[in-house]
N, C-alpha and C positions, 0 to 999 in steps of 0.2 A: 504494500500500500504506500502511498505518495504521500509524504506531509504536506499540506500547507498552512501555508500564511492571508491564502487569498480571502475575499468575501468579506460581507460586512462584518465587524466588531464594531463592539459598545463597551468602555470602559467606565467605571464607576466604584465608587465607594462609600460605603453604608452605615450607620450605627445603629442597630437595634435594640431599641427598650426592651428588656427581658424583668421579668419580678425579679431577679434573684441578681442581675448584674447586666451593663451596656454589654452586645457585643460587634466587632467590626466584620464586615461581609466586604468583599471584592467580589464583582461581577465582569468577566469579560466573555465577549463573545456576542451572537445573535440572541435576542430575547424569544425568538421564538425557536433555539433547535433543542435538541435534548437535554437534560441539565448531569453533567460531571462535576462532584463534588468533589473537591479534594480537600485533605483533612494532616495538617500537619503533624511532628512529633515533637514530643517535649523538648521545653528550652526551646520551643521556634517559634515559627508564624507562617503565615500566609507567603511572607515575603521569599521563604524556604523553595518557593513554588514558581519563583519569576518565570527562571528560564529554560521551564518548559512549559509554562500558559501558551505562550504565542505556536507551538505547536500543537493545541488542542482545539483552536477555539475557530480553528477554520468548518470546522464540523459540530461544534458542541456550546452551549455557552457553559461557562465554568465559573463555577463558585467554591468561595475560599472562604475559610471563617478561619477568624485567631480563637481560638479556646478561652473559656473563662481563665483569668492568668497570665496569658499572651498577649505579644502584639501589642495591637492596639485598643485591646477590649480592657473591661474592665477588672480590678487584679484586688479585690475584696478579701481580706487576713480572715473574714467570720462565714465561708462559705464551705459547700462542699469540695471538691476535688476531688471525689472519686470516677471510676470511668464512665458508669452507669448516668451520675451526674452530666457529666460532659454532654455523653451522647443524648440526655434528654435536650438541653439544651440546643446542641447543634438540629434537631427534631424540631424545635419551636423555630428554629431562624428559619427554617426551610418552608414549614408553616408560611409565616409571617411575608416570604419571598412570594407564595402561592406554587411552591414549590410541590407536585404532587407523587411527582416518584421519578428517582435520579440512580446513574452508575456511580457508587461510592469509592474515591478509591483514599486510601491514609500510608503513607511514609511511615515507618516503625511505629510507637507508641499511639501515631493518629489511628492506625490501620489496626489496637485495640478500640478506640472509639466507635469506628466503622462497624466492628464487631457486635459491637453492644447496639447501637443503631437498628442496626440487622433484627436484633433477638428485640427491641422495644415498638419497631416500628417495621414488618413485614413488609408491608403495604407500601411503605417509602422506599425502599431499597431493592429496584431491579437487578444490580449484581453487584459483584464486591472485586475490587484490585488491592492487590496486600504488600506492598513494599518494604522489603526487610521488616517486615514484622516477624519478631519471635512467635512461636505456634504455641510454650512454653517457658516456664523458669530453667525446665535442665538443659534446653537451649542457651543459654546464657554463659557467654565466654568469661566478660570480666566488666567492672565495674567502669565509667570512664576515671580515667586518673586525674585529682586533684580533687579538692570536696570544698565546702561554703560552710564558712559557719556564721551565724549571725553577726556575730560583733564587726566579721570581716566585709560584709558588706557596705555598698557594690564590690564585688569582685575583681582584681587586676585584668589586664587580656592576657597575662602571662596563665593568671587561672584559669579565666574561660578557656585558651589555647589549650589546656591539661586535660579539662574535662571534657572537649568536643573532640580530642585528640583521637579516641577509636571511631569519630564516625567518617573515616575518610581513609582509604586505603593506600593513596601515593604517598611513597614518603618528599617529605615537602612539600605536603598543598598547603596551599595558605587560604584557610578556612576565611571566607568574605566578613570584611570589618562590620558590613549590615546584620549578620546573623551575631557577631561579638555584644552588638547594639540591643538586640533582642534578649539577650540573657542578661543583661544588664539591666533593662529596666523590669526585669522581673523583679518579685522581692522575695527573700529565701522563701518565705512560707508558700507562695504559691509554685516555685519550684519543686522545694522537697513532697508537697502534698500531693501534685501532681504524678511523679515518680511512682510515689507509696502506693496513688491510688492504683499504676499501672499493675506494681507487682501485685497488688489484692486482689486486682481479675486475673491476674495468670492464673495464679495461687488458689482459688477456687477452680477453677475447670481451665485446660489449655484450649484456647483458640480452635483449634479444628474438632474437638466435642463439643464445640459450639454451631458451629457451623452447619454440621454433618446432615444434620435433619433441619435445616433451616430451606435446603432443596434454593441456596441462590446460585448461581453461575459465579465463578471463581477463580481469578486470577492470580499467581503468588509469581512475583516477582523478585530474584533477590541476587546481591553482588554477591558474586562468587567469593570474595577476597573481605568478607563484611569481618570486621572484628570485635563485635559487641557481640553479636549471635551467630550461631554456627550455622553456615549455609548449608551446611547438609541436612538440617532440619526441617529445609524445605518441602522432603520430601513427605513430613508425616502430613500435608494436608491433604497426600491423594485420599486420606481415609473420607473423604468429601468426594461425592458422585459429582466427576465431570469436571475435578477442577484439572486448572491447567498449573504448571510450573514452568516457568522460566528463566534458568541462571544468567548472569551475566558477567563472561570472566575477566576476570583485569579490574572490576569496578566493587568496591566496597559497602561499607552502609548506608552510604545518601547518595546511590545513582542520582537521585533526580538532580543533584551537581555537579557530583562528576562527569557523567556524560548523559544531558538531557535527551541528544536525539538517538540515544538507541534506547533509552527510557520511554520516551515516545512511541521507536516505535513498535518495541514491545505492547506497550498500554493501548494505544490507539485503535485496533481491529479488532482488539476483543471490546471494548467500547463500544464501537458502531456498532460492533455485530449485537450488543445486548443493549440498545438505546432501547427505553423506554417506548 
């Protein structure tokens, strides 16, 4: 399949009154073609997604939300953060969009959100794309290196560089000063609650007994060279009718930076092929 760039887009930016906290929505693309949601991973945003929107959006209009915590939404010390949470939320913004049913796809920790999604909201969720998402905890190689402790907050880049340090596979990439900027203005407690909340849904059931009987269409996509989670773990989602796997060698735990267009165009055909 052929990427493009052609055809009308529409770009925009949102803030949604939610009861429980503001959140920020990015829209690009046609208002009327199918909707692709993508769903960041902890410590990011929306922004995580730049560059490879512009290869989505000649086909799809695509929506982006930062998480309660993230971005540019709002970062509340007395709320929840667990993932169940999350994903209600992301449910109401899509709501709210008149959003009625979209191809979900989430980057590591988003791609738990997407999960829960799935299990809260059937009816919204045509298929699912799973990028370096752990399926599990004994998937789990190693912690990122460096930690926050409150008093140390904001954090150096020398920190942040420590702890984003495994989600990128070349040695010497030089992790973008915009995604430095996003952990920054997190504040610990919505970082760490975030996290905790992820490991308490591994930790109850892995990701693919979740899935299994949800009967959605299923993408796992994952850098072969990922060093937070073991890529070979990608395999336990075939326990899912009909998903598909996709490795990617040479590329680590955040293809969608590393290399967007073969991110794309992995993602893209199983997309159309399950629009809405």
């Amino acid at each position: 399949m052929t990427l493009s760039n052609s055809g009308p887009r529409l770009s925009d930016d949102t803030i949604l009154s939610l009861d429980d906290g503001d959140l920020h929505v990015c829209q690009d693309g046609p208002r009327d073609a199918p909707v692709l949601l993508l769903v960041h991973g902890s410590a990011s945003s929306t922004r995580s997604w730049d560059q490879l929107v512009p290869l989505l959006t000649g086909s799809h209009r695509v929506v982006r939300i930062d998480l309660l915590g993230h971005g540019r939404s709002a970062k509340p010390d007395d709320r929840g953060y667990s993932t169940p949470e999350q994903a209600r939320r992301v449910g109401e913004a899509l709501d709210r969009l008149g959003v009625g049913r979209a191809v979900v796809a989430g980057h590591s920790s988003g791609g738990v959100v997407a999960t829960a999604l799935a299990e809260q909201r059937p009816e919204l969720v045509g298929a699912l794309v799973l990028v370096n998402t752990g399926p599990s905890l004994d998937a789990f190689l190693a912690p990122a290196s460096g930690s926050f402790a409150p008093s140390q907050w904001p954090p150096t880049d020398e920190q942040i560089r420590g702890f984003a340090s495994t989600g990128f596979s070349r040695a010497g990439y030089r992790i973008p000063d915009e995604l430095l900027d996003e952990v920054r203005c997190m504040t610990v407690h919505t970082l760490t609650a975030t996290m905790q909340g992820t490991r308490e849904y591994l930790a109850e059931r892995p990701l693919p007994d979740r899935l299994a009987p949800l009967g959605k269409p299923l993408l796992v996509i994952f850098g072969e060279d990922d060093r937070r989670w073991r890529s070979s773990s990608a395999a336990d989602y075939r326990v899912v009718p009909g998903a598909e796997v996709v490795l990617l060698p040479g590329l680590g735990h955040t293809p969608i930076l590393e290399d967007p267009q073969r991110t794309a165009t992995a993602l893209l055909p199983f997309a159309t092929t399950h629009t809405p």
